[in-house]
Structure formats: C-alpha cells, structure tokens
C-alpha positions in Angstrom: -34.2 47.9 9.0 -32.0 47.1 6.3 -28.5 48.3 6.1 -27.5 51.5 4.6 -25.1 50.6 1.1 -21.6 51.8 1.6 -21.1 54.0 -1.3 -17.6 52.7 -2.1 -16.3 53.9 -5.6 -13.0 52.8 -5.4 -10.5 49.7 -4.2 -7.5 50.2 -3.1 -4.7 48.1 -1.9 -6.2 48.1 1.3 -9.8 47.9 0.9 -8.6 45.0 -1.6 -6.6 42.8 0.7 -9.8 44.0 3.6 -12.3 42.4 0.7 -10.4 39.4 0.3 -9.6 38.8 4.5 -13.6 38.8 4.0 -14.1 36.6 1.1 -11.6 33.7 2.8 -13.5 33.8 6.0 -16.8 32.9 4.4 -15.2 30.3 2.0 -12.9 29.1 5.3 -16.8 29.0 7.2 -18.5 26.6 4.6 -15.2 24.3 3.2 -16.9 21.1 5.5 -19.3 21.7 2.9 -17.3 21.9 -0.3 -15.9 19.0 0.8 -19.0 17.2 1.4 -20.5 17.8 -2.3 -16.8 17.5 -4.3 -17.5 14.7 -6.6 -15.9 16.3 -10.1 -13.2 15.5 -11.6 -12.5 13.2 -8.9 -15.0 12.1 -6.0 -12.4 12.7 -3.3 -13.8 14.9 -1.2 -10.8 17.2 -0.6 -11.8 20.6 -2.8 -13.1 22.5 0.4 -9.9 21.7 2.3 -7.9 23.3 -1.2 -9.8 26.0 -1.5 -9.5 26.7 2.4 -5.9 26.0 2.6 -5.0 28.6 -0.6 -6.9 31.3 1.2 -5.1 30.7 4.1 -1.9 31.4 2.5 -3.2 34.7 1.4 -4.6 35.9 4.3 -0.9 34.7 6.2 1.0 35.9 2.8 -0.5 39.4 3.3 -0.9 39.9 6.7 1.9 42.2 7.1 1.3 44.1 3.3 0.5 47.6 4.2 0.9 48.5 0.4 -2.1 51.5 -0.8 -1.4 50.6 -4.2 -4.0 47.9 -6.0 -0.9 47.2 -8.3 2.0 46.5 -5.2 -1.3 44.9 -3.3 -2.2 41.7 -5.5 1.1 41.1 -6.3 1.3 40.4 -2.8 -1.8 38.4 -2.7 -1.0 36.6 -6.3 2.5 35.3 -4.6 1.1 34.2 -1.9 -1.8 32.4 -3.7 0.8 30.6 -5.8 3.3 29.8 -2.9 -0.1 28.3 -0.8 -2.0 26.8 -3.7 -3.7 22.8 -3.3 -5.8 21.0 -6.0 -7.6 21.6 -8.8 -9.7 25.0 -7.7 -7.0 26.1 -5.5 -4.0 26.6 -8.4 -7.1 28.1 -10.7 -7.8 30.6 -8.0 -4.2 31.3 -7.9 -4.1 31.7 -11.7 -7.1 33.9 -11.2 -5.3 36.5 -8.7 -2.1 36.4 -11.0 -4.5 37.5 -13.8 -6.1 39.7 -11.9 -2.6 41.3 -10.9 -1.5 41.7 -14.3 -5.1 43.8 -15.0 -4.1 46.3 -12.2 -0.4 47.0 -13.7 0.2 50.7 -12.9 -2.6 51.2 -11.1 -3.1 52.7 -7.1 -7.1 52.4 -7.5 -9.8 51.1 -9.7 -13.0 52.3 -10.8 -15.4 49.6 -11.0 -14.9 50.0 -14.7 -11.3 49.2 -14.4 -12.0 46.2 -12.0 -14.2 44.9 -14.5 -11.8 44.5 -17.2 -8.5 43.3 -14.7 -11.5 40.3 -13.8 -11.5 39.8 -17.0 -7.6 39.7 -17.9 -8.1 37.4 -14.8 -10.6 34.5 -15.9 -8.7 34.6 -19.6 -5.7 33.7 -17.3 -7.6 31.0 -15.1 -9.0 29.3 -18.4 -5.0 29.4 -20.0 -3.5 27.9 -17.5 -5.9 24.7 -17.9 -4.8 21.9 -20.6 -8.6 20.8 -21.1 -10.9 23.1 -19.3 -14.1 21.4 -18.5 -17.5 23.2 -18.8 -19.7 23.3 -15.7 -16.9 24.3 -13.1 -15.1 26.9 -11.5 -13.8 28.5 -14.5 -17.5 28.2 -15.8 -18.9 30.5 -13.3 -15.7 33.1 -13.3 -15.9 33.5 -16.6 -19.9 34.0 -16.3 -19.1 36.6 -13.8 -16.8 38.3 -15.3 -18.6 38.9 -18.7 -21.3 40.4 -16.7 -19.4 42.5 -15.4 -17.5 43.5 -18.5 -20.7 44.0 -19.8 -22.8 46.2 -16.8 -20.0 48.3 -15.1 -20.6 51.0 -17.2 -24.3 50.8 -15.3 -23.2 51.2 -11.7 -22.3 54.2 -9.8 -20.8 52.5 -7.1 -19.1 48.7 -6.1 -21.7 47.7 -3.7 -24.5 48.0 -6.8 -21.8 46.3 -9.6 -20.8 43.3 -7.0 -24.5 42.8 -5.8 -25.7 42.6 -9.2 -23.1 40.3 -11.1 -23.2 37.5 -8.3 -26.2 36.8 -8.7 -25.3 35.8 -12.1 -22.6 34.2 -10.8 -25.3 31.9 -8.6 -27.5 31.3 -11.4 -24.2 30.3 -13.5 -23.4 28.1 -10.3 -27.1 26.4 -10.3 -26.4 25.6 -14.3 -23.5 23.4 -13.4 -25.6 20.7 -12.1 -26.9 20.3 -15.5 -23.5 20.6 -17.2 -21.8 17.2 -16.1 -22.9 14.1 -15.6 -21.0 13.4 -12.2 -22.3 16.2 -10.6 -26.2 15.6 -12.2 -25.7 12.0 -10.8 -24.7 12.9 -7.3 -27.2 15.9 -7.4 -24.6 18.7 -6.3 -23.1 21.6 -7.9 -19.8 21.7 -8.4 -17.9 22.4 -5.1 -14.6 24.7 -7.2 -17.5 26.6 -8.5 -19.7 26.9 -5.2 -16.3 27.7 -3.3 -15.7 30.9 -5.6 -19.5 32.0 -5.3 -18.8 32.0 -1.8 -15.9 34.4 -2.3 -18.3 36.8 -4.3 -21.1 36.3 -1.6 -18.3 37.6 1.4 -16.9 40.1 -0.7 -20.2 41.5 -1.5 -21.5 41.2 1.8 -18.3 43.2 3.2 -18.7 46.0 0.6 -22.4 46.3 1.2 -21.2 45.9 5.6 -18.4 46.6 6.3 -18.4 43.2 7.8 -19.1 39.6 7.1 -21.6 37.4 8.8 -20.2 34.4 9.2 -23.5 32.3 9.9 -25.1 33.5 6.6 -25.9 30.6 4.2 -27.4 32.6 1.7 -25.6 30.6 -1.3 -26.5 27.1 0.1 -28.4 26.2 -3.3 -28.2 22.2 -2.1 -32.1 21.3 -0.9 -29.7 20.0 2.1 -26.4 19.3 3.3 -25.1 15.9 2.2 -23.3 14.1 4.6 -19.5 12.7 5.3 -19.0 10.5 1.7 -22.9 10.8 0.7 -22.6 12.5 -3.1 -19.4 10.5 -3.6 -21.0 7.3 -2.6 -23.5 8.3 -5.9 -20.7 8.1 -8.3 -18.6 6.2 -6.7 -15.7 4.0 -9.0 -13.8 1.3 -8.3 -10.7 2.6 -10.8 -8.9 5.9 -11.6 -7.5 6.4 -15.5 -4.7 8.4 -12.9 -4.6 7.6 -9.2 -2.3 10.9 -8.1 -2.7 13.9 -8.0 0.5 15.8 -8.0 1.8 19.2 -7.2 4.5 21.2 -7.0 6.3 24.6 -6.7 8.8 25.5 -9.7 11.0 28.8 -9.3 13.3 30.0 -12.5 13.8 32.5 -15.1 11.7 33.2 -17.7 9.7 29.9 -17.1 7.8 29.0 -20.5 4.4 27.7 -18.9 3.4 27.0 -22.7 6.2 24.7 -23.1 6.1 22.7 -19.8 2.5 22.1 -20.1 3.1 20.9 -23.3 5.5 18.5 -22.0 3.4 17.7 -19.0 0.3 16.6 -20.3 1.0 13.4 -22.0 1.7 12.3 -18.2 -2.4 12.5 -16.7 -5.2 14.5 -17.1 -6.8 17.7 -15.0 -3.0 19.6 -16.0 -3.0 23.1 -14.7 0.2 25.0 -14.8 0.1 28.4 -13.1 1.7 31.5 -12.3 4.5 34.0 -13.8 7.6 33.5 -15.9 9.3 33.3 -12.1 6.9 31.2 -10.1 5.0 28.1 -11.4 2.5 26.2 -9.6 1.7 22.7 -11.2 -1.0 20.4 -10.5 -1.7 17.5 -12.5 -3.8 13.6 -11.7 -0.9 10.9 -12.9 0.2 7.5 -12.1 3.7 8.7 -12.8 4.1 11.6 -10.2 8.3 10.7 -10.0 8.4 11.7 -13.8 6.5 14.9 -13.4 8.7 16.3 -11.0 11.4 15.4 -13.6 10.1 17.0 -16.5 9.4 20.1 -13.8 12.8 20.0 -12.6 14.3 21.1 -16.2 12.0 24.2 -16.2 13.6 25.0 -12.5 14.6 24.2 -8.5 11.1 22.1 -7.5 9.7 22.4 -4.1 6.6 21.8 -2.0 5.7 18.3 -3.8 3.0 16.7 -2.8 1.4 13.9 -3.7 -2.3 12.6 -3.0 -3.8 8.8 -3.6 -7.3 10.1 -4.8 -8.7 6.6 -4.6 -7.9 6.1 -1.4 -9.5 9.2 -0.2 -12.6 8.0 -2.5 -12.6 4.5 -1.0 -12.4 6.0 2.4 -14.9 8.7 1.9 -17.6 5.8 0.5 -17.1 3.8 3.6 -17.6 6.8 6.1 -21.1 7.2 4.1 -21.8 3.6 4.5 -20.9 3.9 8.2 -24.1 3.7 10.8 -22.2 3.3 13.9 -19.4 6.3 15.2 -16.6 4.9 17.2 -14.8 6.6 20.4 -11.8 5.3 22.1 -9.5 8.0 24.3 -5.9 9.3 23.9 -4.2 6.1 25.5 -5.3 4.1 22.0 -2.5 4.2 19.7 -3.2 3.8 16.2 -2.1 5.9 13.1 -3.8 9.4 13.1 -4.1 8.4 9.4 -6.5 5.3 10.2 -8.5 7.2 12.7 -9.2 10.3 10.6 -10.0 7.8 7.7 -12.7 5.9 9.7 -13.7 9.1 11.7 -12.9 7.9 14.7 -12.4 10.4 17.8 -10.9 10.4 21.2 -11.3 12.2 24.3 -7.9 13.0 25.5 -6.2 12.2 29.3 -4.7 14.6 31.3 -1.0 14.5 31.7 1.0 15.8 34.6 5.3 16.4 34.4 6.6 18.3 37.6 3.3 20.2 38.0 2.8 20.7 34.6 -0.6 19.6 32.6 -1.1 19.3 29.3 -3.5 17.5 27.1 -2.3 13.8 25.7 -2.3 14.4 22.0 -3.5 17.4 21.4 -1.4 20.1 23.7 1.5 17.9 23.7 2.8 14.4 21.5 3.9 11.0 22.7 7.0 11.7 21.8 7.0 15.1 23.1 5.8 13.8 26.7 8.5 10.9 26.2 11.3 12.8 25.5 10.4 15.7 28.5 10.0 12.4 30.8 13.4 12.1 31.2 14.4 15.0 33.3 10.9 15.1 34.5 10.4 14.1 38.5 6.8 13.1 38.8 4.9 11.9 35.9 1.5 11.5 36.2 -1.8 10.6 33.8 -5.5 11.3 34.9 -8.8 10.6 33.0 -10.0 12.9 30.3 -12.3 15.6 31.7 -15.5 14.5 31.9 -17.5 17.6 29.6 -14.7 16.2 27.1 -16.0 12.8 27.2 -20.1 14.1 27.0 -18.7 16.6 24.5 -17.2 13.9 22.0 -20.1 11.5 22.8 -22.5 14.3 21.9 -21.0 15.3 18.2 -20.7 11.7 17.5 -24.3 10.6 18.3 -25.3 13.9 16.1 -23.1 12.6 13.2 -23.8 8.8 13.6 -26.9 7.8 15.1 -25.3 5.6 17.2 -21.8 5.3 19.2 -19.5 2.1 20.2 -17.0 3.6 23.0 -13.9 1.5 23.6 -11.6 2.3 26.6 -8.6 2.7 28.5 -8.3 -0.7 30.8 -10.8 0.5 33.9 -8.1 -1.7 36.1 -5.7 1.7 35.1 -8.1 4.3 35.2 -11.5 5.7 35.9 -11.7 6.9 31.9 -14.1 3.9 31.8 -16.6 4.6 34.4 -16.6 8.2 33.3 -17.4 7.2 30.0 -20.7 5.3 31.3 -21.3 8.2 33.4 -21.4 11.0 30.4 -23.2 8.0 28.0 -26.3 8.6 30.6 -26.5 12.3 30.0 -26.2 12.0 27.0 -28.2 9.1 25.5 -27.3 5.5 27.1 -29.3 3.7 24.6 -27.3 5.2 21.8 -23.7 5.0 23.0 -22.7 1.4 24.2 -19.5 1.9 26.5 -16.5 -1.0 26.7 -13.7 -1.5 29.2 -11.0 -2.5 26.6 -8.8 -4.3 30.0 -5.6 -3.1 28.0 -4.0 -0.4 26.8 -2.0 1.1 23.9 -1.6 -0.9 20.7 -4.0 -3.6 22.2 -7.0 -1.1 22.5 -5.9 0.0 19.2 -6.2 -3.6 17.7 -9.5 -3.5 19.2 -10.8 0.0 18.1 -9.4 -1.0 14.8 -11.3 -4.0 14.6 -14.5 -2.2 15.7 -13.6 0.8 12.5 -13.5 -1.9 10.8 -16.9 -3.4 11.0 -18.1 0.3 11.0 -16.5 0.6 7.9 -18.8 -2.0 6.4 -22.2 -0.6 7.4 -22.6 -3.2 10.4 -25.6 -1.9 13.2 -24.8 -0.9 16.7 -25.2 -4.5 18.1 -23.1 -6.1 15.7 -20.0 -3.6 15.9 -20.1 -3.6 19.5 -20.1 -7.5 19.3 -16.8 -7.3 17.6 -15.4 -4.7 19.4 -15.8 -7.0 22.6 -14.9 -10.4 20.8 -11.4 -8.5 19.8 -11.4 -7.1 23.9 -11.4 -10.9 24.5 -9.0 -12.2 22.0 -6.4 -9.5 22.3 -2.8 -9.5 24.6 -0.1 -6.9 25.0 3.3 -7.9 26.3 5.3 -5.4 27.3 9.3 -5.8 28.6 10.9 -3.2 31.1 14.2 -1.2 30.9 13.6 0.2 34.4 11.7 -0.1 37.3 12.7 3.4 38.4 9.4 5.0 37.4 7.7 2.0 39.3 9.4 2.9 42.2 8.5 6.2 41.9 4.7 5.6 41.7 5.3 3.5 45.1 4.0 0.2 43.0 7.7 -1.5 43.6 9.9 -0.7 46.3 13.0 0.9 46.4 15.0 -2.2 47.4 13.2 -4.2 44.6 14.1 -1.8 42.6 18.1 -1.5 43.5 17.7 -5.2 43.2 16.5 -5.7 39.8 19.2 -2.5 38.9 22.0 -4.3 40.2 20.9 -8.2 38.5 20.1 -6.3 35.6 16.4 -7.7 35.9 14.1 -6.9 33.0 10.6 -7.7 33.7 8.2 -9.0 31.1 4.4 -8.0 32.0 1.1 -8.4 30.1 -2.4 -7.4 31.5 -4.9 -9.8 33.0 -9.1 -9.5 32.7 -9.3 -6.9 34.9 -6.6 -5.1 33.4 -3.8 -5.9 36.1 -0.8 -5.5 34.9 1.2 -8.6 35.5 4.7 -9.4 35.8 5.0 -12.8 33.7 8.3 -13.3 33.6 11.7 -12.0 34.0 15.2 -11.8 31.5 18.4 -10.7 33.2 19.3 -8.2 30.6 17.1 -6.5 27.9 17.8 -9.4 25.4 17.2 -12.4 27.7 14.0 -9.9 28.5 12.9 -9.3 24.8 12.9 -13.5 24.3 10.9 -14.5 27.2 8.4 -11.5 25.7 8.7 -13.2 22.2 8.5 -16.6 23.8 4.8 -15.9 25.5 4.0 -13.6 22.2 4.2 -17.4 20.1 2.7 -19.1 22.9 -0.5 -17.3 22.6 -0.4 -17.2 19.3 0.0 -21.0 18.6 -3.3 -22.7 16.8 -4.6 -19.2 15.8 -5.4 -17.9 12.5 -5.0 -14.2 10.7 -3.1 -12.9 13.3 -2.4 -9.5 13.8 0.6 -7.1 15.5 1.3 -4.0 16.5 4.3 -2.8 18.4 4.3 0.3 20.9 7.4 1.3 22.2 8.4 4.5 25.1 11.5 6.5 23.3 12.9 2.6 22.2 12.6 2.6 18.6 15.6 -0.3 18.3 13.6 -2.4 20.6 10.7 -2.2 18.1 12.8 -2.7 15.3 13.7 -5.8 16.8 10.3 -6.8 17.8 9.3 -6.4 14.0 12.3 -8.6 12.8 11.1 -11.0 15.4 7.4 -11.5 13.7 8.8 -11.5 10.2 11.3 -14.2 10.7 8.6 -16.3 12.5 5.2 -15.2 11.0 5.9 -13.7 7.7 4.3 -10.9 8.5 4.9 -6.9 9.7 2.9 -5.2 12.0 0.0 -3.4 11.3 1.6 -0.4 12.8 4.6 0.4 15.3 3.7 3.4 17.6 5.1 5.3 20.2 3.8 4.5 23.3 0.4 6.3 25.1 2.1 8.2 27.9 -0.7 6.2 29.8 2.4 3.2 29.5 5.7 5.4 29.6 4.6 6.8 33.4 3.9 3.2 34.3 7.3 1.3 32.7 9.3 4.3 31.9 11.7 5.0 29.4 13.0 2.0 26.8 9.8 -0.1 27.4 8.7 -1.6 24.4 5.2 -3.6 23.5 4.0 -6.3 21.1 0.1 -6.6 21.1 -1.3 -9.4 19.3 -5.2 -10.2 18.0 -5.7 -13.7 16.3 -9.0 -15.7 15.3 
C-alpha cells in the first residue's frame, strides 16, 4: 500500500534543517557515484567527494541550531555551506543556500508560494556568483527547477504535491544535460553537479512525502549502469589542462565587493566562482597560478582554508585505475605513501597490535607514529596477523572490483599473515587471488607492492603482474641498523647479557633479511655512526653493477637517521628516495626505538 502524503503546508526552521539532514544523506549515499560519472569541466573524478563534503559541513554547521525561524535557520545553514564548501558544485550549492537565505529575510515560515520565489532569489544568486556559467550543469537544472516552481506553486495545496511535481522536471532537465556538452555526450553521463542536486530534490521529496529517507532508493539513477573507478573519464580523457589547479579559499572582511574581486580574479583561470556575503567569500577558481590568487584574495581580506588540487594528476590517476585489470593487496606492515596506495587502489588488511594489554588496529585505530611514540613507556609490545574475516573480507571486495587479485605479504619467516592470506584466497576464489610471501618487510614490501601497482597501472593480466611482483620479491634488500637491543631482549630473541654487552660496547647491529625472511645480523658498528656506514657500505655492495635503482628509507621515531640515510644516496647515487616512512610497528617491536632502514630494488 502506498504511503499516506504528509499534508505539510509549511517549513519552518526545523522542518528545514530536518529536509536538508535528509537531502545530504541521499546525496552522501550515491557520491561513489558522482564521482564515478564527473567528467565536466574537468575529468577528475572528485565532484561526488565536493558535493558530500559541503553537506557535511551543514549537517555539522547546524547540528546544534535549534532556531524555529526559516530566516535565523538558513543563515545557519548558508554559513556553514560557505565555511564547508569544495569544487565547482560545492561553492554553487553554497551560493544557492546564501540565495535562498536572502529569499526568507523576515520570515518564521513559508508557504510554498513563498518558497518558490526565495528558490528563485536562490538560483539568480547561484548563476551570479559564476564568471562564465556553462549550460548543461548544475546551475542548468536549478534554474529549471526553480522556474517551475515559480511558475506552478500557485497550483499546489500542499509541499509534498509542489516538490513531487517540480523534480520531475528537475530529472528531465538533468537527462537534457547529456545532450548539452560535448564531454559529457562523449563519456555518455549526465553531469554529476547536476545529478548531485537532483539527488537533493529526490531526499527532500522523499522526506516530505515520509517522513523518512530510504537510503537504498535509486530512483534517479538515469545511467543505463554504473560506470566504474575512471571508466567515463577514460572517454575524454586529455593529456593537458589550459589550468592544472584548482584553487580555493576562504576570505573574511567588511563589505567584501564580490563584483570587484571576481573581476580581478578571472584573468588568472577559468571555472571562477566567487561566493557568499559582503562578510564571507568562498572562491574557487582552475589556475596555473594559485600563489597569485591567494594574493589578489588577500587584498579583499584575512584568507583561510586554501587548498589546492592537481586536477591532472587526479585525471591521470583516475585513467589508469580504469585501465587496471588486476587489484593489488598487501597488509598494514607495507609502508608506502597513503597517497600512492589510494591513487592505484591498493588495500591492506591491517595487523593487530598489542602495548601493555592494549590492542588496537595498525593503521587504522592507531598510526605508526602513534604506536612509536606510545612504545616508549610501553612494557610489552607485541604484533599479530590481521584477523582472518579481514583478510577474506578485503580479498572479497577486491575480486568484486577487479576480476582478479595479486596479494603481496608480510615476510612469512615474521608472521603467519602469509599463510592466512592462502587460507582466506581458498574461500574465497584461489584461482582469482594469487598470494606472495614478500620475505621482507616495510619499505622493501613496499618497493615490491609498488612495483606490482605499477604494472597494474598499465593494464598488465594477472600472470604478468604477479610475475613482477615476485621478480621485485627477488631483487629487493632492506638493511636496517639498531639503536638498542632492549626490545630484543625483551622478546627473549637476544639475551640479557648480550644485551648489557652490546649497551656497554656501544654495539650497533646492522641486520638485513635472508630468503626466508630471517632476519640477520650482518654486521656490527660500535656506535650509531660506525653502525650507519657498515649499513651504507652493504647498501652499495648490493647495489654495484645494477641499473635504475630504487630507495626507500623507514625509520622507528629516528627521523635524523633518515635524513642521513637520504644524504647518503644523494652524494653517491644522485638520487632521493622514492619515499621515507615511518616504520610498520611490525619493525619498531622487533629493533625498537631509533632503528632506521634503507630498502633498495635495482634491475
């Protein structure tokens, strides 16, 4: 039976911010999707994200607002739009609700007459704040919508009849955008601004007509399917941007003339929106000169929250994830920049850490240098393999996404993380996930997962990325110098006479990791410095005769060490590291504080 229509003739401040807590859970629900078809007026897949995080920053900007009064209500909401804004659609929804605020001056309800014509004030607002508003967006479909509903609200009796009624003009608006610019014809999408605000309408008219939002609906997917991770960008994608960044910030003043600085502004990049009130301006802008922007912003007022994207990075990265067959899965003890693994969708199951009783999750409950710094009061430090349903659980969504899985891990000569990754790979699908003991740890698995991303990246099969994941296995060495052999002690693998010993000489091991994953002491320095040039001294031996060689440097709470370590391979190579990391907490319970690592990977 179908639901009875609240008969809801009126918004108040309340019902309004209740309407719009609804309309930001449905567009929240679907952003993986905005994401996924955001290929105008840059293919960078981030508008869902935007959209998301400005709705987020109402919903937290108004959480406390207890305000009856439309009026006192979205000036709440406007602020907090403005304060929480991100991109392109995410400053013109901000616009919008500043609009919208100045529509509901002296009002403590609205008719849906009155509603009508503040949406209205609204989208005027929206397209003003725009240097060069584009057809076939966002703006597009609000303006649509709201000169239907300028034109009808005079038909309605009620809000559940006016809303119910003008998005589906909004959706037929939203289908027209296809047809409106060639970047979304050619990828076959709508635009995602434009889709993000019908999905506001569709929550807000589904509350109204509720009283609650079902967060499973999908009743505005007008997409024959969903595209995948990078699929419509790889349509249009470019190898050049006319302007690379785009560039935001927050400007707060008096009597800010948004005329004037757009003015100014927009000989500096294209997609210029500058939002807000004469107190509060939000500017968002695609440059190459994002320093000189926050100049010019800087005479209109005190500039904060700047940010600053590469948009064709995000494209490059986004094309290669489409081009990308083969999923790759390492655990927490890999250490490479969360950057690099986000970019090349690369996930982890994480270990189990243990201080004084305490567990927490590596990576995800608590950081490296989080567990690092707590290590040093701590008593017993202990690691332990991920949980197993974590391990099925990451090898499950990333045999979904992929097709097919490469798993590198932590050395099985440290840990069963190995054998429980063959284990889950049966339940799940062994002929799909192919499961490697990396024999190291820390930066060295993270050379190797890097160079299995790597061949990911570039469309490779199964077979061949798991060939170079285990030809970089083979190749790669960690050497790793001690400050202390207390926590060895402590986990019963050196003695405590060995251990005063080496105290008292001021011994300083040098270890690396042999096939099994051993670790081995291969030499030792009698203080840290005679220690770090025995390290360097096996670091070149290895290295001699090989070509493109590699580095990366991990280091437990010793960040001079690895400063060193990185002047070291400049003065002799040329080169920096790829990355400098601190430490899996995998290595700071084995070595202890002030251990440092060099890992090195060479053809």
């Amino acid at each position: 039976m179908a639901p009875v229509p609240n008969r809801i003739q009126y918004i108040d401040g309340i019902r309004f911010k209740r309407i719009l807590m609804a309309a930001a859970q449905r567009l929240i629900d679907h952003s993986d999707h905005l994401d996924a078809i955001n290929v105008f007026p840059v293919p960078d897949g981030d508008t869902g994200s935007n959209m998301a995080g400005t709705m987020r920053s109402i919903v937290d900007g108004s959480a406390d607002a207890l305000d009856s009064s439309i009026e006192a209500m979205s000036q709440v909401i406007a602020e907090a739009a403005l304060l929480g804004a991100r991109g392109n659609s995410g400053v013109i929804l901000a616009q919008f609700f500043c609009g919208f605020s100045e529509g509901v001056k002296d009002l403590v309800r609205v008719s849906p007459r009155e509603f009508a014509m503040a949406v209205t004030r609204a989208a005027d607002r929206a397209r003003e704040a725009m240097a060069s508003p584009k057809e076939g967006t966002i703006l597009t479909v609000i303006t649509d919508w709201a000169d239907h509903l300028r034109g009808n609200c005079e038909k309605y009796r009620d809000f559940p009849e006016l809303l119910l009624d003008s998005l589906e003009r909004a959706k037929q608006s939203l289908r027209e955008t296809t047809e409106k610019l060639a970047s979304l014809k050619a990828a076959g999408v709508v635009d995602a601004g434009a889709q993000g605000f019908v999905y506001l309408l569709d929550g807000i008219q589904d509350f109204v007509e509720r009283g609650r939002v079902d967060r499973h609906a999908e009743k505005t997917m007008l997409a024959a399917e969903r595209p995948g991770v990078g699929e419509a960008q790889e349509r249009v994608a470019v190898e050049s941007l006319d302007f690379r960044y785009c560039t935001e910030c927050l400007v707060r003043g008096k009597a800010i003339d948004r005329d004037a600085l757009r003015a100014r502004l927009e000989p500096l990049g294209d997609s210029l929106i500058v939002a807000g009130t004469p107190t509060v301006v939000r500017v968002h802008v695609h440059t190459n000169e994002p320093d000189t922007v926050f100049e010019v912003a800087q005479a209109a007022g005190d500039v904060t929250r700047r940010k600053v994207d590469d948009m064709l990075r995000q494209h490059r990265e986004l094309v290669a994830r489409a081009r990308q067959r083969v999923g790759i899965v390492t655990d927490s003890c890999c250490d490479l920049p969360a950057e690099f693994m986000a970019a090349h969708g690369i996930r982890f199951a994480p270990l189990t850490l243990t201080l004084d009783g305490q567990e927490f999750t590596d990576k995800i409950d608590i950081s490296p240098e989080e567990f690092n710094d707590r290590l040093r009061g701590a008593r017993v430090a202990k690691t332990s393999q991920p949980a197993p349903q974590r391990i099925k659980d990451v090898y499950e969504a990333m045999v979904e996404e992929y097709g097919q899985v490469v798993a590198v891990h932590l050395t099985g000569g440290a840990s069963g993380t190995y054998q429980a990754g063959l284990n889950m790979a049966r339940q799940v699908d062994a002929e799909r996930i192919a499961v490697l003991d990396s024999h190291t740890l820390t930066v060295a698995l993270g050379l190797a997962v890097r160079e299995a991303a790597l061949a990911a990246g570039l469309g490779m099969d199964a077979d061949a990325v798991r060939a170079v994941a285990q030809e970089a296995i083979d190749k790669v060495r960690i050497f790793v110098t001690l400050d202390t052999l207390d926590f060895a002690v402590r986990g019963g693998r050196v003695s405590k006479g060995q251990g005063l010993l080496a105290k008292v000489l001021r011994i300083k091991p040098v270890l690396t990791f042999d096939r099994q994953g051993k670790a081995q002491v291969i030499a030792k320095g009698l203080g840290a410095l005679h220690a770090q040039r025995k390290l360097f001294a096996h670091v070149r031996a290895y290295a001699e005769g090989r070509k493109n060689l590699r580095f990366a440097i991990a280091h437990v709470a010793a960040p001079h060490t690895a400063e060193r370590y990185r002047r070291m391979l400049w003065d002799t190579y040329g080169v920096e590291p790829l990355y400098t990391s601190e430490a899996s907490p995998v290595l700071g319970c084995y070595s202890g504080l002030g251990a440092a690592a060099i890992a090195v990977l060479g053809d």
